[in-house]
N, C-alpha and C positions, 0 to 999 in steps of 0.2 A: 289678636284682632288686626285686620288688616286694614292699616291708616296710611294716609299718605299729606304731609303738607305743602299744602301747592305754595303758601305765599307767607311773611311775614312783614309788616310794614309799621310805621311810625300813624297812624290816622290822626287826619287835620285837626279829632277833636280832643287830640292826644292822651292815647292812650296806646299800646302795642295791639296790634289785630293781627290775627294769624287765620288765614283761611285752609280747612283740610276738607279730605272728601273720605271717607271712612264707610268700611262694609258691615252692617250692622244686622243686618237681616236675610243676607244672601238672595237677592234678588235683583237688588240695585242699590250702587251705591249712592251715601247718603253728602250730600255740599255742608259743611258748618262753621262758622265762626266762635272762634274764640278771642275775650277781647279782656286783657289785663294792665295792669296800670303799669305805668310809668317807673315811677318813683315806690320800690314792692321788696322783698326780700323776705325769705320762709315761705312756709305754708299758705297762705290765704283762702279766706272764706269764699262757696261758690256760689253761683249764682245760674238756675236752668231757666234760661227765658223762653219762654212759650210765645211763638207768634200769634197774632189774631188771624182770621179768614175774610170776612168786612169784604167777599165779591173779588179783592185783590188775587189772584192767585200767583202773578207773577213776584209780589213784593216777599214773602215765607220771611226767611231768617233775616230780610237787610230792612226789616222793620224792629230788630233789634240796634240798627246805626242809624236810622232816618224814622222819625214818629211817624206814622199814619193821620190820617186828620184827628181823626177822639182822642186820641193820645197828646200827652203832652212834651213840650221838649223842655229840660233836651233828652237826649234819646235813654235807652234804657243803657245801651252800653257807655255813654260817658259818664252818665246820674252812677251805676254802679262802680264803677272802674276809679272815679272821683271819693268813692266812699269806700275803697281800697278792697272792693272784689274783684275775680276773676266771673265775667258775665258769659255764659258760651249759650250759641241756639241753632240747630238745626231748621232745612226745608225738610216740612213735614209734606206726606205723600201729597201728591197733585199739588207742589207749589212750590213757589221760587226757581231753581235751578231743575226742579222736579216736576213744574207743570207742563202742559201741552197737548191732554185731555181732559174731557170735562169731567166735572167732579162726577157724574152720574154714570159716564162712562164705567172710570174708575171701581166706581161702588157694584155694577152689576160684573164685572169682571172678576170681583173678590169674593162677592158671594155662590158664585158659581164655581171658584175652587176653594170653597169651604174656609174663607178668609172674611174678616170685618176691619172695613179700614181705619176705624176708631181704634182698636185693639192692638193693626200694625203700627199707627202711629205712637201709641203708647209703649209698645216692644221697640219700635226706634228708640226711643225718651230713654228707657232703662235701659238699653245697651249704649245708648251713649253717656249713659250718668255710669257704667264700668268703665267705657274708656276715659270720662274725665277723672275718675279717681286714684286712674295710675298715675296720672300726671303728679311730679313731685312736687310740684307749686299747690296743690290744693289740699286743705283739712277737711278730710275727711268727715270727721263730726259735725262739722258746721259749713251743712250745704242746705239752699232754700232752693225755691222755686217760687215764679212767678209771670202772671201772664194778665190779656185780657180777650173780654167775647172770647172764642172758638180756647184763645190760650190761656184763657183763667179756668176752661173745665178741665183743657190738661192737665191743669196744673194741679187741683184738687183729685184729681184720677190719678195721676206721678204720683202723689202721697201715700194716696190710698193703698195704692198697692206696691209700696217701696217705701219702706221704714229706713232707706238710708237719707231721705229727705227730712230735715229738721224742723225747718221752717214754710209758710205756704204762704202767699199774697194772691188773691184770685180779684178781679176786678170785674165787674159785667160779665160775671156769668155763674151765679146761683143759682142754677135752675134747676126746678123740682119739676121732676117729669110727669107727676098725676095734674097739676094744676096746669102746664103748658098742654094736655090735653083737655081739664076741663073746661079752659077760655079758648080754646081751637087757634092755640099761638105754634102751632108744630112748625108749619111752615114759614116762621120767624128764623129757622134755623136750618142750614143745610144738609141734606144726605151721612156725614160722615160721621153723626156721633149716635147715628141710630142701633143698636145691639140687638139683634133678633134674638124674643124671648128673657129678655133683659128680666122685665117687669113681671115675670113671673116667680122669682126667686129673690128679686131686690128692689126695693126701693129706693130713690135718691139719699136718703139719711142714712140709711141701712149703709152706702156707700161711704159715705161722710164720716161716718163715725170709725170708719180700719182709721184715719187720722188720728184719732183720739191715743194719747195723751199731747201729741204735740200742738206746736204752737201753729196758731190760723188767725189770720185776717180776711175776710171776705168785703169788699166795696161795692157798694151800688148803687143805683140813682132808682128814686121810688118811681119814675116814668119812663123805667127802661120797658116796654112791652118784649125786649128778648128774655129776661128777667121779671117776670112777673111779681109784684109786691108782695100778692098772697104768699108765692114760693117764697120768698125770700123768707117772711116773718114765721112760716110754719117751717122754715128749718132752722134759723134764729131758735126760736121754742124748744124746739126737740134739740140741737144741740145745744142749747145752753144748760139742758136739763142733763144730759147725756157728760159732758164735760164737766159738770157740777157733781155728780153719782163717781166721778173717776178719781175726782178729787183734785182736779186742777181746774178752776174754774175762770181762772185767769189767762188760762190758755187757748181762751176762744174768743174772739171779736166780728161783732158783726154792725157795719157801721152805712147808715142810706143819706143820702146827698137829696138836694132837689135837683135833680140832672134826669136827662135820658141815657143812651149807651154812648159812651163815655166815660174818659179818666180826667177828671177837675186836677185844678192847682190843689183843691186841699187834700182830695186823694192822693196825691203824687205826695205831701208832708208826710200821711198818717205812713203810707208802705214804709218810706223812708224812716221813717222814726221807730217802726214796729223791727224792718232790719236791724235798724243802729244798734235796739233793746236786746233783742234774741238773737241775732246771727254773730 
């Protein structure tokens, strides 16, 4: 694979940050940070942070160094890197170092040479989750993922279809695709995670469950309208039944706040404590 690192530096909120630019997909290359601790030695557990979308297109992976407003601080890479992981996140297509068209642009661009940009983003996620496992700093069996909005559906899609992800932290964004159609919440959400013909071979749980046997947190606020409550509790339901029949039934949490979209202080303990447990 072909990687290059532009930088490596001491960052103010110390921790080591290393910024590379890595060809993942042959098209364009991809900008990402990797952000590990200080004070570290051997292996270390990893950590795939998924950014959010939140209209931001310019902020992609330095919302992994600087919270966004819903988020909390402090950021993902010092909370992680303090708890003695390696945190890395890519600009997903149209953002960060990668924006400069509009998202719809994008989207009718892709589907006219037979591409879904939901899809390449997630082919970005897995080929950067090979380049981070050569890396000799990282154990290999104990790598999670975690994101919010736009980066907590990555994040449960990364799983989904990549069993070398262990652990998953999704934050705002459970969303069950028949219900965000039955309440006409489509347009809560942008162009990019739309799959033509998705819904005719799968449904949201039907997805959810390739996760199964591993371990999942999912967080939400019951007045998130991007996450609609019904969705939340009928996938609640079905996997809880689903991870109960597997026989690990302790390997699934599902847990609602009184919030809108958004990451609360107490979500910000529970992700942290469900790491501390399983990663």
């Amino acid at each position: 694979m072909d990687a290059k690192k532009i930088s490596e530096e001491v960052h103010p909120d110390g921790y080591y940050l290393e910024t590379w630019s890595i060809d993942l997909n042959g098209e364009e290359r991809v900008p990402a940070y990797i952000a590990r601790p200080l004070e570290a030695s051997g292996r270390l557990p990893l950590v795939v942070v998924n950014h959010s979308h939140g209209g931001m297109y310019e902020n992609g992976k330095k919302e992994m160094l600087q919270p966004s407003h819903y988020l909390q601080s402090p950021s993902y890479a010092k909370t992680l890197t303090d708890m003695g992981y390696i945190a890395a996140c890519i600009d997903m297509w149209g953002f960060g170092e990668r924006s400069g068209r509009k998202e719809s642009e994008m989207v009718k661009e892709m589907l006219w040479k037979g591409q879904v940009v939901w899809g390449m983003m997630l082919y970005d996620n897995m080929r950067f989750l090979d380049f981070l496992l050569q890396r000799e700093d990282v154990d290999s069996n104990r790598v999670g993922t975690i994101g919010m909005s736009m980066g907590a559906m990555q994040a449960w899609w990364l799983a989904a279809l990549d069993d070398r992800v262990k652990v998953v932290v999704d934050i705002g964004g459970q969303v069950d695709a028949h219900t965000l159609m039955k309440n006409r919440y489509l347009d809560k959400h942008g162009f990019y995670s739309y799959v033509p013909g998705l819904l005719k071979h799968f449904q949201t749980v039907d997805i959810q469950k390739r996760i199964i046997p591993r371990k999942r947190l999912t967080l939400n606020g019951s007045y998130d309208l991007n996450c609609p409550l019904e969705g939340v509790q009928l996938l609640d339901k079905e996997l809880s039944k689903a991870y109960q029949e597997a026989g690990v039934p302790s390997n699934w949490h599902s847990l609602l706040f009184s919030c809108g979209h958004k990451e609360t202080a107490e979500m910000r303990w529970n992700w942290q404590q469900f790491f501390t447990e399983h990663l």
